[in-house]
ChimeraX commands (.cxc) that place a marker at each C-alpha (Angstrom):
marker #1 position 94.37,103.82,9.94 radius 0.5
marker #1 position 96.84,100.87,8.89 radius 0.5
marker #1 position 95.93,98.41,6.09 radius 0.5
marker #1 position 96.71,94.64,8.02 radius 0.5
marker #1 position 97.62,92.57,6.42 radius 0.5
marker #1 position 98.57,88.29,7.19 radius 0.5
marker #1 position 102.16,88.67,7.26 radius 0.5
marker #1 position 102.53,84.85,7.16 radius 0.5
marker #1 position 101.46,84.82,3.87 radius 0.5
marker #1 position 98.72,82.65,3.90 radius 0.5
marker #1 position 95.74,84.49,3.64 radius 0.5
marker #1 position 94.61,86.79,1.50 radius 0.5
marker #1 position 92.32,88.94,3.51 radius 0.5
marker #1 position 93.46,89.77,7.33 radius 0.5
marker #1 position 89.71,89.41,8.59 radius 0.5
marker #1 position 89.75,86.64,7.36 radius 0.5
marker #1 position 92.85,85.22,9.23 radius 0.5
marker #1 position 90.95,86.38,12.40 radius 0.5
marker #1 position 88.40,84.25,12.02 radius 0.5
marker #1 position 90.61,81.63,11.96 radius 0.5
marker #1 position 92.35,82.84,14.87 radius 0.5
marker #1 position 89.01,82.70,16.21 radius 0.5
marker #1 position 88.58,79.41,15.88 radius 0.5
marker #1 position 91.66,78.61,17.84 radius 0.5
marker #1 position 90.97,80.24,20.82 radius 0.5
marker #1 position 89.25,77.52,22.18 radius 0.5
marker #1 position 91.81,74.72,21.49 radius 0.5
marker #1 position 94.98,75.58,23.08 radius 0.5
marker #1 position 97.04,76.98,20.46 radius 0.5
marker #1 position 100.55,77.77,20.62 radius 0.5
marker #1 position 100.03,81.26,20.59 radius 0.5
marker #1 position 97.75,81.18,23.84 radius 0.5
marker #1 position 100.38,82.71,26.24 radius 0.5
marker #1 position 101.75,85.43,23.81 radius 0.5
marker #1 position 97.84,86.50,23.16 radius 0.5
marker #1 position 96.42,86.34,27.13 radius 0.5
marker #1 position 99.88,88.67,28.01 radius 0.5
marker #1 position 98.54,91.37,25.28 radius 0.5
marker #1 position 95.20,90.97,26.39 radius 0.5
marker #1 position 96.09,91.86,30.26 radius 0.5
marker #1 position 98.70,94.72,29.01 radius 0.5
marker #1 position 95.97,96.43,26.36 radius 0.5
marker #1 position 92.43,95.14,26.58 radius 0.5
marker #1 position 92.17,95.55,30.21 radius 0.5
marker #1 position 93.14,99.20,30.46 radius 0.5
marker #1 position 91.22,100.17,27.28 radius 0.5
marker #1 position 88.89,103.50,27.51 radius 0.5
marker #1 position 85.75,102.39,26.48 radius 0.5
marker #1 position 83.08,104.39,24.52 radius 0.5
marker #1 position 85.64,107.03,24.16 radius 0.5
marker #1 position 86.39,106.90,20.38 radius 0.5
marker #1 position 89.58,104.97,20.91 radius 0.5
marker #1 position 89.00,102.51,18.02 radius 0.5
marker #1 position 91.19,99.38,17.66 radius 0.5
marker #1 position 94.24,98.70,19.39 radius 0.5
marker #1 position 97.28,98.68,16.82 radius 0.5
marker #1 position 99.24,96.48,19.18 radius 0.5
marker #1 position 96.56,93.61,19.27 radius 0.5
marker #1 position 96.22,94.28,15.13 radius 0.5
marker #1 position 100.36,94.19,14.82 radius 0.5
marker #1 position 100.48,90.82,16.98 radius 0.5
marker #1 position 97.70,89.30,15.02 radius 0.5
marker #1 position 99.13,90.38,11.15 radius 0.5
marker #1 position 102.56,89.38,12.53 radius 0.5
marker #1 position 101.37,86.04,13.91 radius 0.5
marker #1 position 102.24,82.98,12.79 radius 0.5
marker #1 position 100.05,80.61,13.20 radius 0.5
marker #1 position 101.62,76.76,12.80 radius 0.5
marker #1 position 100.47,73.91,10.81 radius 0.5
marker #1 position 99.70,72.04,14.12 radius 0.5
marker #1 position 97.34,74.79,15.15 radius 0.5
marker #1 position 95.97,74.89,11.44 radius 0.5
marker #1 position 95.04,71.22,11.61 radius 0.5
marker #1 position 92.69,72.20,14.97 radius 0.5
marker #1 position 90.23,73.73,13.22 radius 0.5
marker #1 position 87.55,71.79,11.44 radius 0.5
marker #1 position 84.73,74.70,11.75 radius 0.5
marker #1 position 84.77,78.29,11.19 radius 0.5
marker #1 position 82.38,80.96,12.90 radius 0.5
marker #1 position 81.72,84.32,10.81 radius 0.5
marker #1 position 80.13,86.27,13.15 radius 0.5
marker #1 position 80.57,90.07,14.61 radius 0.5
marker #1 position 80.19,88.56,18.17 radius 0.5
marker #1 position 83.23,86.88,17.64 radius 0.5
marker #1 position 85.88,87.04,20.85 radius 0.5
marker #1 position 88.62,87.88,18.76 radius 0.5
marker #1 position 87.41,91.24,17.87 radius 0.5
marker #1 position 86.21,92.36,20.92 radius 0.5
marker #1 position 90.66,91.77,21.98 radius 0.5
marker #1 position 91.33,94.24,18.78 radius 0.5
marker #1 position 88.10,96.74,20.09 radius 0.5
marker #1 position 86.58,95.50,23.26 radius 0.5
marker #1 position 83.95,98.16,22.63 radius 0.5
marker #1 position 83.10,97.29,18.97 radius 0.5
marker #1 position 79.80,97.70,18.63 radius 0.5
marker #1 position 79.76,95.84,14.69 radius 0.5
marker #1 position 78.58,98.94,13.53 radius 0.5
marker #1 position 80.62,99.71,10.76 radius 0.5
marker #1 position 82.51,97.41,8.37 radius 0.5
marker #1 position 85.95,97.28,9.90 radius 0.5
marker #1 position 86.10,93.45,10.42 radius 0.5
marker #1 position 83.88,92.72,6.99 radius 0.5
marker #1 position 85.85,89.66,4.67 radius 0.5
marker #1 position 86.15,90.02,1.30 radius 0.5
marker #1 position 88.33,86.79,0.78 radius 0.5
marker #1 position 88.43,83.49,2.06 radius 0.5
marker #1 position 91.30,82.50,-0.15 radius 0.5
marker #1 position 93.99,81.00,1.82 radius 0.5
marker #1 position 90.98,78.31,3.80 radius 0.5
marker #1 position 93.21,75.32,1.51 radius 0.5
marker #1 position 95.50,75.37,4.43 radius 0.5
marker #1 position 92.72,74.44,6.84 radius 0.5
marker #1 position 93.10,70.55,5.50 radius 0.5
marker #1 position 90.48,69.58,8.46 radius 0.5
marker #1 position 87.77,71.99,7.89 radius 0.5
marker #1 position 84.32,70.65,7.49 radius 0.5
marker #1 position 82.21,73.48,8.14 radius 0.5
marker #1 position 80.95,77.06,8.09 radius 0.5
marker #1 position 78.67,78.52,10.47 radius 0.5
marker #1 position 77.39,81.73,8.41 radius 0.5
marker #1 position 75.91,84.30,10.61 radius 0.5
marker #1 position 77.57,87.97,9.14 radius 0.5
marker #1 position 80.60,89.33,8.25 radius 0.5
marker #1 position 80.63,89.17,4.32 radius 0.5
marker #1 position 78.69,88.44,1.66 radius 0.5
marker #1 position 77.17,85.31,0.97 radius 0.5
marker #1 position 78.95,85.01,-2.80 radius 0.5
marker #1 position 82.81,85.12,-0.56 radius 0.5
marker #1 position 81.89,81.39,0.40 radius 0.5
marker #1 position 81.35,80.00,-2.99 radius 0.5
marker #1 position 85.51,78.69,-2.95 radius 0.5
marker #1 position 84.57,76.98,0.17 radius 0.5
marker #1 position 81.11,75.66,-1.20 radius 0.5
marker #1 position 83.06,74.34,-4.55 radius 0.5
marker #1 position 85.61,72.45,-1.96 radius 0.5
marker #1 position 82.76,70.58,-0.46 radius 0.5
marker #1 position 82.82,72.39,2.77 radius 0.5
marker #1 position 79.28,72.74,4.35 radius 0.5
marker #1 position 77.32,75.90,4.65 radius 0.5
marker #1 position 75.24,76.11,7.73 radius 0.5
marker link #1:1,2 radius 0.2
marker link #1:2,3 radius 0.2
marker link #1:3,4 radius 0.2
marker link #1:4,5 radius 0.2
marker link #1:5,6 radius 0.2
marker link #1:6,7 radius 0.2
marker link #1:7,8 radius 0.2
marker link #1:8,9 radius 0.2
marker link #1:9,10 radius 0.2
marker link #1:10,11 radius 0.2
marker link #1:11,12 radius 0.2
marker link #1:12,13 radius 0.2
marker link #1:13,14 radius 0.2
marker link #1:14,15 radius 0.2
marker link #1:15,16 radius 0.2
marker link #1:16,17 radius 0.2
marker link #1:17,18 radius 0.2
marker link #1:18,19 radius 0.2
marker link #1:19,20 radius 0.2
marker link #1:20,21 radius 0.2
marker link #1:21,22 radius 0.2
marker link #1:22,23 radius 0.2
marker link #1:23,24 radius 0.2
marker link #1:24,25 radius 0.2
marker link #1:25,26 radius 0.2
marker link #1:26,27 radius 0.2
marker link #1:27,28 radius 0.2
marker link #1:28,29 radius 0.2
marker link #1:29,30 radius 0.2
marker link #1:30,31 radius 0.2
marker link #1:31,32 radius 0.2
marker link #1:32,33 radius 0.2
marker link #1:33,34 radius 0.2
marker link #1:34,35 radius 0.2
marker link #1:35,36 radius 0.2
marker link #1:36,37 radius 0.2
marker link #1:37,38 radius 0.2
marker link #1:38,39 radius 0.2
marker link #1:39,40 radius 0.2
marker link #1:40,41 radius 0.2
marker link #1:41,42 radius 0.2
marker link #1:42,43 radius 0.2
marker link #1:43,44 radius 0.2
marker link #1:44,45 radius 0.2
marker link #1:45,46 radius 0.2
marker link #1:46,47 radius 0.2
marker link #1:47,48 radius 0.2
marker link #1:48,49 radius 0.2
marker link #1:49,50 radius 0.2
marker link #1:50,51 radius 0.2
marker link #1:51,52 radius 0.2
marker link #1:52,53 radius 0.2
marker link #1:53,54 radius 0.2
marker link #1:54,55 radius 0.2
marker link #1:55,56 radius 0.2
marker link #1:56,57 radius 0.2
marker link #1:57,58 radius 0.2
marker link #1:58,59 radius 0.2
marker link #1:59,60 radius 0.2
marker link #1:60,61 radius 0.2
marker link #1:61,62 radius 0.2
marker link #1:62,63 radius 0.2
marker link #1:63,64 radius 0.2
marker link #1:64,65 radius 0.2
marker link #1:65,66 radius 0.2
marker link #1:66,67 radius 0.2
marker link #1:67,68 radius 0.2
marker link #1:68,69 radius 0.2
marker link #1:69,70 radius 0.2
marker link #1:70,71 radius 0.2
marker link #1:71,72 radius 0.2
marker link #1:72,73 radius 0.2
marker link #1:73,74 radius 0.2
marker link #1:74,75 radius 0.2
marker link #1:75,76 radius 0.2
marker link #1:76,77 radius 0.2
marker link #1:77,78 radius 0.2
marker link #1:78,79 radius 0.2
marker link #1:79,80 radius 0.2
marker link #1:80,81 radius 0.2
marker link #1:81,82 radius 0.2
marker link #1:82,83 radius 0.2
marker link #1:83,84 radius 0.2
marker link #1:84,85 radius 0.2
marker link #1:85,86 radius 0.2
marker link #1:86,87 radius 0.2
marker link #1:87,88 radius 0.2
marker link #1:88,89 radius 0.2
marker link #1:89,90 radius 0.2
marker link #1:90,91 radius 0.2
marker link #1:91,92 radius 0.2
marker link #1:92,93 radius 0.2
marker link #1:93,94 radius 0.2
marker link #1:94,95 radius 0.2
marker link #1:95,96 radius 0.2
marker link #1:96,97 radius 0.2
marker link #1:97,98 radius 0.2
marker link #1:98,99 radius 0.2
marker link #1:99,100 radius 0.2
marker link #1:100,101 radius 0.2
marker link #1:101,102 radius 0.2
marker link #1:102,103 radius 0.2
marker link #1:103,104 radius 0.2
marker link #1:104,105 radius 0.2
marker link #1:105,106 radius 0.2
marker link #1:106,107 radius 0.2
marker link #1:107,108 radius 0.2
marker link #1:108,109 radius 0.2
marker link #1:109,110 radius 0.2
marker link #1:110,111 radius 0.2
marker link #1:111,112 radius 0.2
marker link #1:112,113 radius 0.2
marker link #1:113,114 radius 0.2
marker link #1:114,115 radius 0.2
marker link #1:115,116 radius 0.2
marker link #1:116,117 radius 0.2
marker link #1:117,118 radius 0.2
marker link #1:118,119 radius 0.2
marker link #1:119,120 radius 0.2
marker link #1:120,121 radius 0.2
marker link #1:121,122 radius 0.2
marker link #1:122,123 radius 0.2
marker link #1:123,124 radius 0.2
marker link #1:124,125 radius 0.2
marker link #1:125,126 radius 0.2
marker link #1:126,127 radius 0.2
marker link #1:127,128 radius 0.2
marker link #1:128,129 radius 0.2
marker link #1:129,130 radius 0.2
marker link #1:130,131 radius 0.2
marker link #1:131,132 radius 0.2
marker link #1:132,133 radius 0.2
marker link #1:133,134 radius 0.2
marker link #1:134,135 radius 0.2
marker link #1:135,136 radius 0.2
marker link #1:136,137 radius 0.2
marker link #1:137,138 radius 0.2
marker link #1:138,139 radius 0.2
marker link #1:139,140 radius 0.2
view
């Protein structure tokens, strides 16, 4: 399988760039018409509870995506959870089984200039946050 990585060069861990791309989906970003044409042409056809795994063309879009400042400056909270909508685009069938989408950085949340909070729920460890904690962003 393919190591992902943010090829905007913003955030350290991929997984972590999806949850911000997470948080997004919800507010219109710019992105929103590229994303929903990928979504018809891949998630819709997928062959579920087959063993298929992720789809490299939703994982490619999302490593290659650049997400602007004006879509940055959206976000004020963050969701790290395995119910999250954004995987379920990369593996509608993902189960959050295995560790796949697990963060092991946050580095790269200084760009989020508006973010206020964290809703903790999985995903990584608790100790990952403690950048966020130190920048007086709220743990909930």
């Amino acid at each position: 399988m393919t190591k992902y990585v943010d090829e905007m060069g913003v955030f350290e861990d991929f997984n972590f760039k999806l949850v911000v791309i997470e948080a997004l989906l919800d507010k219109d970003p710019e992105f929103k018409s590229q994303l929903e044409v990928l979504i018809e042409k891949h998630c819709k056809n997928y062959q579920w509870h087959v063993g298929a795994g992720p789809i490299d063309e939703m994982l490619q879009f999302f490593a290659e995506l650049d997400i602007k400042e004006s879509d940055l400056n959206k976000i004020t909270e963050l969701c790290f959870d395995g119910g999250n909508e954004v995987y379920h685009c990369i593996q509608p069938d993902w189960d959050g089984e295995d560790f796949f989408f697990d963060i092991q950085s946050v580095r790269g949340f200084e760009h989020l200039e508006n973010l206020k909070s964290v809703i903790y729920i999985s995903m990584l460890k608790e100790e990952v946050l403690e950048p966020m904690i130190e920048h007086g962003i709220i743990i909930e």
